[in-house]
N, CA, C and O atoms as a Maestro MAE file, in Angstrom:
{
 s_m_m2io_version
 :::
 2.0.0
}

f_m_ct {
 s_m_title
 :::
 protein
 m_atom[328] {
  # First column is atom index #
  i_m_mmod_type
  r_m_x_coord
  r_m_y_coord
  r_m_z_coord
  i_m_residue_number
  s_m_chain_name
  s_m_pdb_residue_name
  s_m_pdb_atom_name
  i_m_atomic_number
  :::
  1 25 5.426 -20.632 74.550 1 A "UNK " " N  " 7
  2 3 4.516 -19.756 73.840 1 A "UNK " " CA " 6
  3 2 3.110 -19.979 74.391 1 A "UNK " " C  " 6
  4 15 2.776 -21.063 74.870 1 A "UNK " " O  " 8
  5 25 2.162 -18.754 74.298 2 A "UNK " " N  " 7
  6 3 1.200 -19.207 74.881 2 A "UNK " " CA " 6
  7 2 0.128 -20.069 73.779 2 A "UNK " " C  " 6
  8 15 0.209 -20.409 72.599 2 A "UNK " " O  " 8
  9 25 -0.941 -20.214 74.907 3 A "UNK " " N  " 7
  10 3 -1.761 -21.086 73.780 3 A "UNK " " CA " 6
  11 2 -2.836 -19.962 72.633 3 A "UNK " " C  " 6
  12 15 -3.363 -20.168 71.540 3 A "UNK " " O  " 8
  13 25 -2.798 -19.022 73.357 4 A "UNK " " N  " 7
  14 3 -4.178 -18.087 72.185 4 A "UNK " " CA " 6
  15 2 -3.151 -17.859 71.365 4 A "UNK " " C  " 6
  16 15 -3.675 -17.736 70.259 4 A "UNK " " O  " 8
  17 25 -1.783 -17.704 71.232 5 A "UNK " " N  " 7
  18 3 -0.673 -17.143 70.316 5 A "UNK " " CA " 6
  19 2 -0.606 -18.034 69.368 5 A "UNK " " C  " 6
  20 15 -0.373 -17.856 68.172 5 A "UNK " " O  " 8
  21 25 -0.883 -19.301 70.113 6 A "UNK " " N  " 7
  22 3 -0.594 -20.573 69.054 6 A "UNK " " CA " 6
  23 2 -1.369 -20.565 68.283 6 A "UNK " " C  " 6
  24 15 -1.128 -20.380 67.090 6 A "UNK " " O  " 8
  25 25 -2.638 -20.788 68.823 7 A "UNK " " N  " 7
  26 3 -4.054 -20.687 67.680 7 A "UNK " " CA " 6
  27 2 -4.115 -19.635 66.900 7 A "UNK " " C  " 6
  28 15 -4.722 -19.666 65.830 7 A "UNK " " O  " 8
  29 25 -3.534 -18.650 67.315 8 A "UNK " " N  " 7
  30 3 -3.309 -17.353 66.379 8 A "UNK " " CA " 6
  31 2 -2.715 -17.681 65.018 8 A "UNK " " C  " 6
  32 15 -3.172 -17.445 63.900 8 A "UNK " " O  " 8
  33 25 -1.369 -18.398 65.450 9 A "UNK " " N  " 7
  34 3 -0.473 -18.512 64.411 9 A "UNK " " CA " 6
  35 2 -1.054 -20.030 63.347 9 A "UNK " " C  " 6
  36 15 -0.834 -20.331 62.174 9 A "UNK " " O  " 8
  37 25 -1.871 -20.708 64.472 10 A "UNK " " N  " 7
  38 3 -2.432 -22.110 63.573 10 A "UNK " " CA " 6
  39 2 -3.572 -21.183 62.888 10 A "UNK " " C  " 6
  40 15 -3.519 -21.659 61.754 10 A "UNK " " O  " 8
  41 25 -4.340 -20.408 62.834 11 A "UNK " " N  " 7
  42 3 -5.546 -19.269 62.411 11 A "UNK " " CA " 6
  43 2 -4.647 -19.338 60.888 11 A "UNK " " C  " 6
  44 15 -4.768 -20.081 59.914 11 A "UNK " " O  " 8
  45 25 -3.715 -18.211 61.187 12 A "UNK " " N  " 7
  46 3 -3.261 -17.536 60.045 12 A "UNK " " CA " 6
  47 2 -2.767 -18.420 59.064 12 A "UNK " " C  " 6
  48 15 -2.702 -17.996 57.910 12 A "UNK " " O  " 8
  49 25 -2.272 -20.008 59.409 13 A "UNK " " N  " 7
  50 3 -1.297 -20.594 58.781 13 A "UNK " " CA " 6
  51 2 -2.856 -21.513 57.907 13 A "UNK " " C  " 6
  52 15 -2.741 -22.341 57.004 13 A "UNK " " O  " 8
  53 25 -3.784 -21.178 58.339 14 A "UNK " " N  " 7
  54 3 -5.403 -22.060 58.070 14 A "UNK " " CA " 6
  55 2 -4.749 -23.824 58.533 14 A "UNK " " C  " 6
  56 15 -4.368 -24.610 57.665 14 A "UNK " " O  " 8
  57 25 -4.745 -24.084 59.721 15 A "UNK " " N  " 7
  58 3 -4.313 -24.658 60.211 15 A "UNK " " CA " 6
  59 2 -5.359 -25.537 61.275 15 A "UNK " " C  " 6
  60 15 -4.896 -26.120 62.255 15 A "UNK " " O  " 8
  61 25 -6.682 -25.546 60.977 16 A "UNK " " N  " 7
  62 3 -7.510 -25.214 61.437 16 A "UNK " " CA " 6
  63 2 -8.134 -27.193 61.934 16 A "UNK " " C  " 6
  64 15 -8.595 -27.396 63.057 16 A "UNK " " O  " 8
  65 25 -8.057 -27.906 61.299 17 A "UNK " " N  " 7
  66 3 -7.853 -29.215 61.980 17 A "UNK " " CA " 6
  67 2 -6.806 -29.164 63.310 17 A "UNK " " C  " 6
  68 15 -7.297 -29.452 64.402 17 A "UNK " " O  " 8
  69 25 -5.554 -28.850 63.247 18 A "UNK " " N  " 7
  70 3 -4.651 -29.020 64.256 18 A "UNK " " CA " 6
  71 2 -4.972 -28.037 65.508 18 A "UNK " " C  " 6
  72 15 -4.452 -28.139 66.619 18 A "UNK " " O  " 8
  73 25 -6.127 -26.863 65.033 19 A "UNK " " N  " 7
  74 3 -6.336 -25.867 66.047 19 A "UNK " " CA " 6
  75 2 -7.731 -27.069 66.913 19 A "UNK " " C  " 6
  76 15 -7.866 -27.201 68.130 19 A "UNK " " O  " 8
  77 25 -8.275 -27.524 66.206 20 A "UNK " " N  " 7
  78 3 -9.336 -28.301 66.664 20 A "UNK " " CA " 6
  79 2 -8.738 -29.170 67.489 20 A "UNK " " C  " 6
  80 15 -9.075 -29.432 68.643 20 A "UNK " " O  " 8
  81 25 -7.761 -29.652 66.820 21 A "UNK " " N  " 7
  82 3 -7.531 -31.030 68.260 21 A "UNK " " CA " 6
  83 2 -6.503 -30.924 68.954 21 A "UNK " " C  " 6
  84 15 -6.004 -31.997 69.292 21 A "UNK " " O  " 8
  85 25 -5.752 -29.539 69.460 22 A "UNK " " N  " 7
  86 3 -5.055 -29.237 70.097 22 A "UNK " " CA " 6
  87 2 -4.995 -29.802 71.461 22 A "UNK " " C  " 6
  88 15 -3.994 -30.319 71.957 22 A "UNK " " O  " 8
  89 25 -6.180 -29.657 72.042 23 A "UNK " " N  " 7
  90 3 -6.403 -29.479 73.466 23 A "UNK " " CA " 6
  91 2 -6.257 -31.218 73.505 23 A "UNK " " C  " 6
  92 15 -5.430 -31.847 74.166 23 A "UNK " " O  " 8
  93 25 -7.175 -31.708 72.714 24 A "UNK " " N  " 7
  94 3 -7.240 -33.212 73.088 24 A "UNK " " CA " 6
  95 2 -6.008 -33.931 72.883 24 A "UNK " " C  " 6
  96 15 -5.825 -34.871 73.657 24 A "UNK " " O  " 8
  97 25 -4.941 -33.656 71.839 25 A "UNK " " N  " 7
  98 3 -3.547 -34.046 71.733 25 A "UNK " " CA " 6
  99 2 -2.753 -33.766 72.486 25 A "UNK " " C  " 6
  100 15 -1.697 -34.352 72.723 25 A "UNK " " O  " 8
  101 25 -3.279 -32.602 73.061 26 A "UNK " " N  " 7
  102 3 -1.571 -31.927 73.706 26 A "UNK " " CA " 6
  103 2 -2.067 -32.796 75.119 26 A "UNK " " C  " 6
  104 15 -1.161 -33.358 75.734 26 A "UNK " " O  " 8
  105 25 -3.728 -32.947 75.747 27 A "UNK " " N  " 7
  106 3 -3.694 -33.380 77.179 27 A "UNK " " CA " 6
  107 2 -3.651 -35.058 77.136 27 A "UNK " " C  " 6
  108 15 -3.794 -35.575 78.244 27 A "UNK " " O  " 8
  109 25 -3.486 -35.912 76.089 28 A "UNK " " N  " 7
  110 3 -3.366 -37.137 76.212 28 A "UNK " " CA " 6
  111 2 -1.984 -37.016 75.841 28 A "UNK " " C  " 6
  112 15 -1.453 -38.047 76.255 28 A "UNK " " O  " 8
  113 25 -1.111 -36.285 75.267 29 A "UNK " " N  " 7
  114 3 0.004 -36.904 74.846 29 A "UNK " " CA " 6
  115 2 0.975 -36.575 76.268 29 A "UNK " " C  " 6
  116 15 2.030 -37.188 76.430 29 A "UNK " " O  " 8
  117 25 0.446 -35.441 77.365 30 A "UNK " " N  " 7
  118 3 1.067 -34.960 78.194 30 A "UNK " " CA " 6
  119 2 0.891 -36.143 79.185 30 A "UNK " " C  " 6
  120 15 1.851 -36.690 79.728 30 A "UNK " " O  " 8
  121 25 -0.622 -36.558 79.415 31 A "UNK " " N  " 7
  122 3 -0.675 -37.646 80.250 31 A "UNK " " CA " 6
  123 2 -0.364 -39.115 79.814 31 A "UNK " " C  " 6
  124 15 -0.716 -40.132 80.411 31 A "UNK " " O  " 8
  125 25 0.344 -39.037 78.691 32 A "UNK " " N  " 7
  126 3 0.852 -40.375 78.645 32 A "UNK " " CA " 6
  127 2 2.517 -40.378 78.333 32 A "UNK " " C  " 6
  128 15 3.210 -41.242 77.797 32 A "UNK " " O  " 8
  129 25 2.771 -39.424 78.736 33 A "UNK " " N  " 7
  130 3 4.291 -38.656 78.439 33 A "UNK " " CA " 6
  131 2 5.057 -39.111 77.005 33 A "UNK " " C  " 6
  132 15 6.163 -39.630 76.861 33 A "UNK " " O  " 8
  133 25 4.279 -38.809 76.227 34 A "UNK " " N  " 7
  134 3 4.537 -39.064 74.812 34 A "UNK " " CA " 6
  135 2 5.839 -37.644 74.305 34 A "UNK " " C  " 6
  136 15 5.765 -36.416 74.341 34 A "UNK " " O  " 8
  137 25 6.837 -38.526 73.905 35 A "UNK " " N  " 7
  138 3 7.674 -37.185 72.851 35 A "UNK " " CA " 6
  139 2 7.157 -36.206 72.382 35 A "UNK " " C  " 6
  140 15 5.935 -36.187 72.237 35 A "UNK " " O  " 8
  141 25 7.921 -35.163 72.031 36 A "UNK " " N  " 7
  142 3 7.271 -33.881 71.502 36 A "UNK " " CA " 6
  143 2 7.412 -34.268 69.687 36 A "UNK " " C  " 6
  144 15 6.780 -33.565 68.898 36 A "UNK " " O  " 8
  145 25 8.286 -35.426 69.172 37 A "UNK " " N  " 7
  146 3 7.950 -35.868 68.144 37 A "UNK " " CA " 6
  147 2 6.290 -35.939 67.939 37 A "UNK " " C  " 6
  148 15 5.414 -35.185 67.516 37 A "UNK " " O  " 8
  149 25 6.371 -37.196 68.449 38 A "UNK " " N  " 7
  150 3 4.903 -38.247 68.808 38 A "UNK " " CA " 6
  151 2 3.924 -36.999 68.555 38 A "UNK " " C  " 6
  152 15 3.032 -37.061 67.709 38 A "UNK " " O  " 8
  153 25 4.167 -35.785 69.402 39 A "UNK " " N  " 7
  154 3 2.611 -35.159 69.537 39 A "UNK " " CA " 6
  155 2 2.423 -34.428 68.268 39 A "UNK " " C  " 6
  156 15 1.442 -34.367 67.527 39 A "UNK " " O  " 8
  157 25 3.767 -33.804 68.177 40 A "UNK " " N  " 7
  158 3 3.328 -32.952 66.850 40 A "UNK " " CA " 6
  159 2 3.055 -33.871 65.800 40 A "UNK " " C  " 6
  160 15 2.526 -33.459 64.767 40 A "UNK " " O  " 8
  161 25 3.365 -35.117 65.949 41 A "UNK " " N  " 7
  162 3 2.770 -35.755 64.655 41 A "UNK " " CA " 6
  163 2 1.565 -35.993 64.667 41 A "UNK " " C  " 6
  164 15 0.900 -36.098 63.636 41 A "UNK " " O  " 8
  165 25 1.090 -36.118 65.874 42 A "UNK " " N  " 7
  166 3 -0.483 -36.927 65.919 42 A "UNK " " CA " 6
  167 2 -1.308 -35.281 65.235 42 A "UNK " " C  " 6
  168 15 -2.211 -35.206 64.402 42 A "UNK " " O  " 8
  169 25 -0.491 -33.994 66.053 43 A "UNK " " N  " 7
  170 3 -1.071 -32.795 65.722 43 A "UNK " " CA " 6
  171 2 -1.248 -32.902 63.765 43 A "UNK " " C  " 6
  172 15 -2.369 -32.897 63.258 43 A "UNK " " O  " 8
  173 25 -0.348 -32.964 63.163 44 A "UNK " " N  " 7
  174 3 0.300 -33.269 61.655 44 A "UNK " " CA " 6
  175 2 -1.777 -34.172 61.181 44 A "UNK " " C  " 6
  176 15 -2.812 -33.797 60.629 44 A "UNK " " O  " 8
  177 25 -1.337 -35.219 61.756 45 A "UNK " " N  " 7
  178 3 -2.494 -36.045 61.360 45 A "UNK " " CA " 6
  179 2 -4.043 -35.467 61.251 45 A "UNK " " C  " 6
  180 15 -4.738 -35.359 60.241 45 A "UNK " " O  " 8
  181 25 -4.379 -35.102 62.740 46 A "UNK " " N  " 7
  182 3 -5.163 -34.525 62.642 46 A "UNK " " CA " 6
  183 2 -5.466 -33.137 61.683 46 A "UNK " " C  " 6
  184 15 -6.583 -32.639 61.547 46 A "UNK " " O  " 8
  185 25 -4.590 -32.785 61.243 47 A "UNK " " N  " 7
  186 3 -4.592 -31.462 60.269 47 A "UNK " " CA " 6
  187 2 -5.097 -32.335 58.920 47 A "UNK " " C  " 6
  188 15 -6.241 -32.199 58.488 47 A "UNK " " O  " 8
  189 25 -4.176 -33.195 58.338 48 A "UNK " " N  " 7
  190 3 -4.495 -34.248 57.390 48 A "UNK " " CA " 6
  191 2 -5.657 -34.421 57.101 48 A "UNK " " C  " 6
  192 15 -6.228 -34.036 56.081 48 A "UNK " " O  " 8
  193 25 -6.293 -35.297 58.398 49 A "UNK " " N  " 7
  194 3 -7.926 -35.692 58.096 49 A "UNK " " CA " 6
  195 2 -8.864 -34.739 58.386 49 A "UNK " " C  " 6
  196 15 -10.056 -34.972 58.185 49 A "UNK " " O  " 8
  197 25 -8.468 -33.647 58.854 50 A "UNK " " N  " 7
  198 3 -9.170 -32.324 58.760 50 A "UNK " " CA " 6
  199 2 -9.518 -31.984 57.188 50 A "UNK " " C  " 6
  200 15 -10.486 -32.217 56.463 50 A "UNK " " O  " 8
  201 25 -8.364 -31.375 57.032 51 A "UNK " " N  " 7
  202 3 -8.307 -31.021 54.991 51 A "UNK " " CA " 6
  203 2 -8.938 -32.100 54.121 51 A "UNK " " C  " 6
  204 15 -9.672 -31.756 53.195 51 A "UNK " " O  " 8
  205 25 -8.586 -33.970 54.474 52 A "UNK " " N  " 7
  206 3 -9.486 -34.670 53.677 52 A "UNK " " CA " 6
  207 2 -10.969 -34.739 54.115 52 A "UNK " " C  " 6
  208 15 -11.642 -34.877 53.094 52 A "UNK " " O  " 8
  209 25 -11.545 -34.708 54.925 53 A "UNK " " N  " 7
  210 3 -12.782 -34.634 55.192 53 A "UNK " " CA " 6
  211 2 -13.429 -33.049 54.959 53 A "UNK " " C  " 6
  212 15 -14.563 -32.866 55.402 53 A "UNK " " O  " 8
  213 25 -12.655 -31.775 54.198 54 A "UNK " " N  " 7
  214 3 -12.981 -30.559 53.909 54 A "UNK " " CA " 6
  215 2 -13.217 -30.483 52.707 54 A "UNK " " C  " 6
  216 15 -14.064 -29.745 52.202 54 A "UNK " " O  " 8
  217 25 -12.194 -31.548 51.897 55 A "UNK " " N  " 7
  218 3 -12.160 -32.144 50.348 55 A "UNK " " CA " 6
  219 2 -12.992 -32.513 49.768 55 A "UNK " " C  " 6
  220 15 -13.296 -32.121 48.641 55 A "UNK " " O  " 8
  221 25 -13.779 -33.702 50.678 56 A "UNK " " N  " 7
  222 3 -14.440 -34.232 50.355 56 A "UNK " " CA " 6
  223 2 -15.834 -33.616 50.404 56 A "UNK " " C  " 6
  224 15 -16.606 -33.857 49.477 56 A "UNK " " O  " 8
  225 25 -16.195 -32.873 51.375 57 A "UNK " " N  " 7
  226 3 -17.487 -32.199 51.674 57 A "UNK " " CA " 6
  227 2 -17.393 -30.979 50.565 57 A "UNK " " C  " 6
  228 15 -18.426 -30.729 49.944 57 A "UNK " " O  " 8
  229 25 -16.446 -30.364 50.342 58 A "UNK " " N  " 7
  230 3 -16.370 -29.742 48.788 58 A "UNK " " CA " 6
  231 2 -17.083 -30.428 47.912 58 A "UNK " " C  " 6
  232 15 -18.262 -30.319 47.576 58 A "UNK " " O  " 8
  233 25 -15.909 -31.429 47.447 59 A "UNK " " N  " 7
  234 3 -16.686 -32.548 46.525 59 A "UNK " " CA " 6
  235 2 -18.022 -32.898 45.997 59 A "UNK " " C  " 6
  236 15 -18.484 -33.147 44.883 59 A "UNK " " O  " 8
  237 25 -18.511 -32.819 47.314 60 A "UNK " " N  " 7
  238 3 -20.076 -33.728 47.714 60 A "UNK " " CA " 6
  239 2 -20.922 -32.194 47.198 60 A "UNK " " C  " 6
  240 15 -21.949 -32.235 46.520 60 A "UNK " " O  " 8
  241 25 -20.402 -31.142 47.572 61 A "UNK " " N  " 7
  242 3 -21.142 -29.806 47.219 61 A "UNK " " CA " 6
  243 2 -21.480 -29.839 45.546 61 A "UNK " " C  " 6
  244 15 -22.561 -29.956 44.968 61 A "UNK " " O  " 8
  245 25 -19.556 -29.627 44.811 62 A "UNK " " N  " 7
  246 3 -19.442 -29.470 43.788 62 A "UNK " " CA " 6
  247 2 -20.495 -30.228 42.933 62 A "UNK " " C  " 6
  248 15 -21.272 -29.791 42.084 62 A "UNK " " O  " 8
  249 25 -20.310 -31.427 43.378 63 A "UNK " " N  " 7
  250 3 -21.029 -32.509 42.500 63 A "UNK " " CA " 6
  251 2 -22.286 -32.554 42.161 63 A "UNK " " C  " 6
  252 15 -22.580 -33.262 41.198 63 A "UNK " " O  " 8
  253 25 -23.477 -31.712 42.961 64 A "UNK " " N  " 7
  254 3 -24.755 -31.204 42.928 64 A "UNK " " CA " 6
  255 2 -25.458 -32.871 42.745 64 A "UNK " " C  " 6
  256 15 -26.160 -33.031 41.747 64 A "UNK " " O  " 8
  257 25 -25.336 -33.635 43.348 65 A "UNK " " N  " 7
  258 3 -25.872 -34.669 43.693 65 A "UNK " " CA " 6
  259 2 -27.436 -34.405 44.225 65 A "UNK " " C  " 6
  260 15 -27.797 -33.545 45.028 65 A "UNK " " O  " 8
  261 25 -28.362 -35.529 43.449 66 A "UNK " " N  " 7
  262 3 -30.266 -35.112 43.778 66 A "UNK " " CA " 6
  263 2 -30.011 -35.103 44.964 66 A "UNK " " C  " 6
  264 15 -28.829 -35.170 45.305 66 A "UNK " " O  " 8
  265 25 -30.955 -35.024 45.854 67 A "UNK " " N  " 7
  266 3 -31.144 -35.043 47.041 67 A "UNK " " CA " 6
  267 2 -31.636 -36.877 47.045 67 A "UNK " " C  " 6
  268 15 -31.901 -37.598 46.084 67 A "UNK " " O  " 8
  269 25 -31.615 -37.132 48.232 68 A "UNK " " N  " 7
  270 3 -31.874 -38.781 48.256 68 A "UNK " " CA " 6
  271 2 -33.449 -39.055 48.620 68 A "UNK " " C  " 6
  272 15 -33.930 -38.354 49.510 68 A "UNK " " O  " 8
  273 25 -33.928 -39.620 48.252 69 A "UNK " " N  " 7
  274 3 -35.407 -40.070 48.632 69 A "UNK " " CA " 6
  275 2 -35.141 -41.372 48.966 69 A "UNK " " C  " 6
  276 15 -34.139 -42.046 48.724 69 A "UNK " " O  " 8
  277 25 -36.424 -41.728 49.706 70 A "UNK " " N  " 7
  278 3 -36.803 -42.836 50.582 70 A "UNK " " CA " 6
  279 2 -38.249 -43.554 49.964 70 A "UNK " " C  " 6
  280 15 -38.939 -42.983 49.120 70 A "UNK " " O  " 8
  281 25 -38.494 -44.562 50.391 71 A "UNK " " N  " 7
  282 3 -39.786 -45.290 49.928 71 A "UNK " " CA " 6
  283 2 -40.834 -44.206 50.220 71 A "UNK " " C  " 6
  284 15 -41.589 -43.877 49.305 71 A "UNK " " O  " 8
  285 25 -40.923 -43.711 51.252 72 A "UNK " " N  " 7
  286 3 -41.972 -42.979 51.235 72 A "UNK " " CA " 6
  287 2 -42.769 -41.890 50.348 72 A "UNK " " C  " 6
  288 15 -43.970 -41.657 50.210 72 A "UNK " " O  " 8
  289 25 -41.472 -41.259 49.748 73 A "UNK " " N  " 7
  290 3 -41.696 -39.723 48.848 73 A "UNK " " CA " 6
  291 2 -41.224 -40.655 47.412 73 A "UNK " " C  " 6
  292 15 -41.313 -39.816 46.515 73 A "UNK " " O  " 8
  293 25 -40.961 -41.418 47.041 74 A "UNK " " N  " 7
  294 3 -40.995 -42.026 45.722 74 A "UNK " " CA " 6
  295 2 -42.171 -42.304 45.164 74 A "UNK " " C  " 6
  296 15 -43.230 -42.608 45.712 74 A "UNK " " O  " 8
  297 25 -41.808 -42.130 43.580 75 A "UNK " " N  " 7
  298 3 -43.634 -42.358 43.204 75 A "UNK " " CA " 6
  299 2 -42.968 -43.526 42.063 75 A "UNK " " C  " 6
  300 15 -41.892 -43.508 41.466 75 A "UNK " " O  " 8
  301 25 -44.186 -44.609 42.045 76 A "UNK " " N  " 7
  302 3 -43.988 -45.835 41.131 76 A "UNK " " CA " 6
  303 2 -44.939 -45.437 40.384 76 A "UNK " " C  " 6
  304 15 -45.594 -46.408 40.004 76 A "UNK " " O  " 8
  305 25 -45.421 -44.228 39.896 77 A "UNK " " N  " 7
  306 3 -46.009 -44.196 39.046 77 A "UNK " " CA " 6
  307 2 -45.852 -44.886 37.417 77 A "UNK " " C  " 6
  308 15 -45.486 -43.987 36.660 77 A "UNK " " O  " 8
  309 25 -45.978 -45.849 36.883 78 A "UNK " " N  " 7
  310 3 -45.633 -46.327 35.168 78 A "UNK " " CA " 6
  311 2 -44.744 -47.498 35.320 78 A "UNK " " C  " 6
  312 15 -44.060 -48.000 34.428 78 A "UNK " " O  " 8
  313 25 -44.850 -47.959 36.819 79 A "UNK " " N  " 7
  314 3 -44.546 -49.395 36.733 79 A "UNK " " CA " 6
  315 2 -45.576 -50.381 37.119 79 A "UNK " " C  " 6
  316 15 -46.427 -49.982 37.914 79 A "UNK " " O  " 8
  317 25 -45.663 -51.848 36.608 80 A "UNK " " N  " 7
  318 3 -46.644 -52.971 36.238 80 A "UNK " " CA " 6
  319 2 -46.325 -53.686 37.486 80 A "UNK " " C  " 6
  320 15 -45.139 -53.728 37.813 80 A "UNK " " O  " 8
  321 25 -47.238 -54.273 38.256 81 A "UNK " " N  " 7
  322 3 -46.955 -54.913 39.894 81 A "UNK " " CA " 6
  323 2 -46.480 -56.717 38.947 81 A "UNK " " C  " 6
  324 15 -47.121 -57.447 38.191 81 A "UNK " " O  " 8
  325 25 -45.551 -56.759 39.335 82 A "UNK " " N  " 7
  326 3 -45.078 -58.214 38.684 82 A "UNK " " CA " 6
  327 2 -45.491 -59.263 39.899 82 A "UNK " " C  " 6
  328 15 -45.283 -60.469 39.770 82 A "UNK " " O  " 8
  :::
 }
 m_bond[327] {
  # First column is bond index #
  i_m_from
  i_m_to
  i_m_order
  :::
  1 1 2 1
  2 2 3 1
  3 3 4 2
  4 3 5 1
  5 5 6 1
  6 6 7 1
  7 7 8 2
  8 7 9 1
  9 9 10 1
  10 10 11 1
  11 11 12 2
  12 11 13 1
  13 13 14 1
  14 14 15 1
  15 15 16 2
  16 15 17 1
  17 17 18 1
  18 18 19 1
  19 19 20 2
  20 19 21 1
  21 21 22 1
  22 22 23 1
  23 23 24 2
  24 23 25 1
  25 25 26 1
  26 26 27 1
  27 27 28 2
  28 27 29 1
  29 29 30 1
  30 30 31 1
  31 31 32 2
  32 31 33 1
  33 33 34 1
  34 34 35 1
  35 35 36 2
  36 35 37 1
  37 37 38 1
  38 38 39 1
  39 39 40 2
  40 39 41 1
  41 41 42 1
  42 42 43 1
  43 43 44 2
  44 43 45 1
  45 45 46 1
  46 46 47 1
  47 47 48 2
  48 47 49 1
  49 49 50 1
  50 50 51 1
  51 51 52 2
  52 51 53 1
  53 53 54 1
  54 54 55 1
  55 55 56 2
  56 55 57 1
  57 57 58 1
  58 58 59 1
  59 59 60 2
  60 59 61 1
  61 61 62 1
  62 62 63 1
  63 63 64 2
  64 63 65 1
  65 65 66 1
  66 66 67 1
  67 67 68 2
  68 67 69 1
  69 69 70 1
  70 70 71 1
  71 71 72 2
  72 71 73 1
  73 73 74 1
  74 74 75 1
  75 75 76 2
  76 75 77 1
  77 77 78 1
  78 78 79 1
  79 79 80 2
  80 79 81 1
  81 81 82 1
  82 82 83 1
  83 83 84 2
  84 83 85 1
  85 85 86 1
  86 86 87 1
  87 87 88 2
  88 87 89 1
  89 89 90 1
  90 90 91 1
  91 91 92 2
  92 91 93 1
  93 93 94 1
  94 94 95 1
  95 95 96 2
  96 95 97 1
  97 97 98 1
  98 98 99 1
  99 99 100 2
  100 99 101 1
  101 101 102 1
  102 102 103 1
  103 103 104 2
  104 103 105 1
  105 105 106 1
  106 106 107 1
  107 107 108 2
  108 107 109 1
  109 109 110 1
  110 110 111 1
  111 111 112 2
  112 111 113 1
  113 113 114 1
  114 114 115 1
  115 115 116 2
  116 115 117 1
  117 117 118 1
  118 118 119 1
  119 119 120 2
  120 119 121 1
  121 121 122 1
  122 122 123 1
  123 123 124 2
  124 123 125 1
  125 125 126 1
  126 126 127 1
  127 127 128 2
  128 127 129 1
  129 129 130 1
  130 130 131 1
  131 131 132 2
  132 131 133 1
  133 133 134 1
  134 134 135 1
  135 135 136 2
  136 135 137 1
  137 137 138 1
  138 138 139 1
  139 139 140 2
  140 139 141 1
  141 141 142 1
  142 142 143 1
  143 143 144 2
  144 143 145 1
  145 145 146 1
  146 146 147 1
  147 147 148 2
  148 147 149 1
  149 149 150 1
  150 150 151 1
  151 151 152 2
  152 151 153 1
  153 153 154 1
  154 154 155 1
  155 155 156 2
  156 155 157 1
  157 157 158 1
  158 158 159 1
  159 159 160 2
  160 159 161 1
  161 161 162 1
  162 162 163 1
  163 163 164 2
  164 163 165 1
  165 165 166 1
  166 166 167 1
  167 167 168 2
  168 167 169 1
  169 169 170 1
  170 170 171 1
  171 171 172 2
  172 171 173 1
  173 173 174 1
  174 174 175 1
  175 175 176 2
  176 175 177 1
  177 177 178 1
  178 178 179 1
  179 179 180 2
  180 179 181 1
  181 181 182 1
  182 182 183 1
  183 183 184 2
  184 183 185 1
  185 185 186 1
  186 186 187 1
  187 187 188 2
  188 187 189 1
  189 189 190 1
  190 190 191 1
  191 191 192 2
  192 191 193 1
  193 193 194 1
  194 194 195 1
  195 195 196 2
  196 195 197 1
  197 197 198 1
  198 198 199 1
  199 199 200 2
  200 199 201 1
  201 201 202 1
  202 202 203 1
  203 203 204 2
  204 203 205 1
  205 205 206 1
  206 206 207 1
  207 207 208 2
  208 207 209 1
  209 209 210 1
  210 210 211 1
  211 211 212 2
  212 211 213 1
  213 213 214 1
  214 214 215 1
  215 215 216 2
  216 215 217 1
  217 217 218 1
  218 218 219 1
  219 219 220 2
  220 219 221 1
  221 221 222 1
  222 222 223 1
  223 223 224 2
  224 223 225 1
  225 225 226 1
  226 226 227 1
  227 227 228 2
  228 227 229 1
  229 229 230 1
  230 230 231 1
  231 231 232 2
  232 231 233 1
  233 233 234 1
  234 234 235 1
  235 235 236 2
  236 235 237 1
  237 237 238 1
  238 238 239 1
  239 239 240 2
  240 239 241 1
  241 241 242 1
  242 242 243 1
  243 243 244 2
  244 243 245 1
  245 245 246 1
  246 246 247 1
  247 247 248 2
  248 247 249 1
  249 249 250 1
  250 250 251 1
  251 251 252 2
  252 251 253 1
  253 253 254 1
  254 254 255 1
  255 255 256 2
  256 255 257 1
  257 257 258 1
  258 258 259 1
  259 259 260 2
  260 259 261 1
  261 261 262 1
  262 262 263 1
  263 263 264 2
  264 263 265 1
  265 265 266 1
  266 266 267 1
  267 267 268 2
  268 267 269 1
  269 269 270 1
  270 270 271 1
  271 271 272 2
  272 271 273 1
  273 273 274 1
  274 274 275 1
  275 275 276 2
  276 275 277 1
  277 277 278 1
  278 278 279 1
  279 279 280 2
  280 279 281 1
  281 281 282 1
  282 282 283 1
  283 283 284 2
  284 283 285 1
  285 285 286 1
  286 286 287 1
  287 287 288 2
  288 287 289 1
  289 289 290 1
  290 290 291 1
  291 291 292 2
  292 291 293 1
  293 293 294 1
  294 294 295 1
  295 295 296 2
  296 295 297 1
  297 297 298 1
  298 298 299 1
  299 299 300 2
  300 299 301 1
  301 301 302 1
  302 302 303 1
  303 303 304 2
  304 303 305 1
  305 305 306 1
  306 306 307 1
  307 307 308 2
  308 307 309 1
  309 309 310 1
  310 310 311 1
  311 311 312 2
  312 311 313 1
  313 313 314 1
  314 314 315 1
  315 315 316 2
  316 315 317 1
  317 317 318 1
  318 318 319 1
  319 319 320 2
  320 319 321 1
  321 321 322 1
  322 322 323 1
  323 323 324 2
  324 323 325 1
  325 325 326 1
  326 326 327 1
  327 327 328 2
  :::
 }
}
């Protein structure tokens, strides 16, 4: 099958971690003559930590967390120098 067909079908399936690391899985697993198990799993994985690192950046949205300040933009205004 070709490869734009593939990404087609990884597109539609939102498959979209495993479309990302296609190229880099399929050319290390070819040059290290890894099983077609082996690759599609590493492919599997990378889909995995795709979706958890998509989860999580959801998360981090949902959560409406302040924005972070630094010493600089903080004010000690109404505290006593001990």
């Amino acid at each position: 099958m070709e490869r734009t067909k593939l990404f087609d079908l990884m597109g539609e399936l939102k498959l979209f971690g495993m479309r990302n690391a296609y190229d880099e899985v399929m050319s290390s697993g070819i040059k290290r003559q890894h099983e077609p198990p082996r690759i599609v799993g590493d492919l599997l994985e990378a889909e995995i930590a795709e979706k958890h690192a998509r989860s999580i950046k959801y998360q981090m949205t949902i959560a409406k967390l302040p924005l972070a300040k630094d010493f600089d933009g903080f004010q000690f205004n109404g505290y006593a120098d001990q």
